[in-house]
C-alpha positions, 0 to 999 in steps of 0.5 A, a space after each residue: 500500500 505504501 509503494 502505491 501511494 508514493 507511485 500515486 504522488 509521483 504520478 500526479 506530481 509529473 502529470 501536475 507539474 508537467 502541465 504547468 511546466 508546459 503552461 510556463 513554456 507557452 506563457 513565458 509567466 513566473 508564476 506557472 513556472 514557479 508553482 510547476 517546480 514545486 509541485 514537481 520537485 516535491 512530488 520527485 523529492 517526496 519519492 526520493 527521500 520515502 524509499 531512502 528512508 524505508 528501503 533497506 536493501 539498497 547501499 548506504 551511499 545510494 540511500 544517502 545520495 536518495 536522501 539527499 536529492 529528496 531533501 533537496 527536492 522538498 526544500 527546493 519545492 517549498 523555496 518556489 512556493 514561497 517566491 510564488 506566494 511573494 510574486 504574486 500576493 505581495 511583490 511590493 513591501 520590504 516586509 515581504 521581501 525580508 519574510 521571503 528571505 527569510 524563509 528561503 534561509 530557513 529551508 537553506 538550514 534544514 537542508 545543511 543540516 542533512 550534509 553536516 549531521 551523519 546517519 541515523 536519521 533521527 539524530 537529524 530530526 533532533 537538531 536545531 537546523 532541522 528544526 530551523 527547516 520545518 520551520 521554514 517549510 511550515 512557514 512557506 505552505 502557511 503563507 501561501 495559504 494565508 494569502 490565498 484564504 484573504 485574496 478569496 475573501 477580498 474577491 468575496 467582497 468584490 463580487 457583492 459589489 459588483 467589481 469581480 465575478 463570481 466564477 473567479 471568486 469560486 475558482 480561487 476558494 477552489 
């Protein structure tokens, strides 16, 4: 059940991101490429890391360099998300600029700490810099929601006065 789900994600996350890669390639637009990259490094690097983590049949040092490529593919898929939610929710601002920063910092951290601290995994789950990491992609997924959640009900209060559609504003609480 397990190397069914993690196909199911890989699947989708090829089919997603590839479509939106696609997009991207045709619209020329940050935004797609963007959101197409973090779907597909996370779905890649969410498969790399769940078979580093539970194959044991596999060397230490392909088990090390999964590990690594999938932590890579997570951090690098929550870093894109993060510039996505600042590019378009809040381009403009210092304070934008300096939490996008700031989270890119954190998710730099929780990857460095995959490269300084030695196996067994869980020794990495108890230090700070892994901490740091999930801060930052808890960080990076909380902001995007958030932002979402309030341009919807921003569009919610357009609709009634008559300056958005309705089609747009269910499409983003969607």
């Amino acid at each position: 059940l397990a190397i069914a789900s993690l196909i199911a994600v890989s699947l989708t996350a090829l089919a997603v991101g590839g479509r939106l890669l696609a997009l991207a390639r045709r619209t020329r637009e940050l935004p797609e490429l963007l959101l197409g990259s973090a779907v597909l490094l996370n779905g890649l690097g969410f498969l790399a890391f769940s078979l580093a983590v539970q194959t044991d049949c596999v060397p230490a040092s392909a088990r090390i360099a999964a590990l690594t490529a999938g932590s890579l593919g997570i951090a690098a898929g929550a870093g894109c998300v993060t510039v996505f939610t600042w590019w378009v929710f809040r381009p403009y601002g210092l304070a934008p600029l300096l939490l996008t920063g700031s989270i890119i910092l954190m998710l730099g951290a929780g990857f460095v700490n995959l490269l300084v601290i030695p196996e067994p995994a869980w020794v990495r789950t108890a230090s700070p810099l892994y901490r740091v990491g999930l801060a930052g992609r808890t960080l990076a997924y909380g902001w995007a929601a958030f932002e979402s959640f309030r341009y919807y009900r921003m569009l919610l209060r357009r609709t009634r006065l008559g300056l958005a559609q309705a089609s747009v504003a269910t499409r983003m609480r969607l």
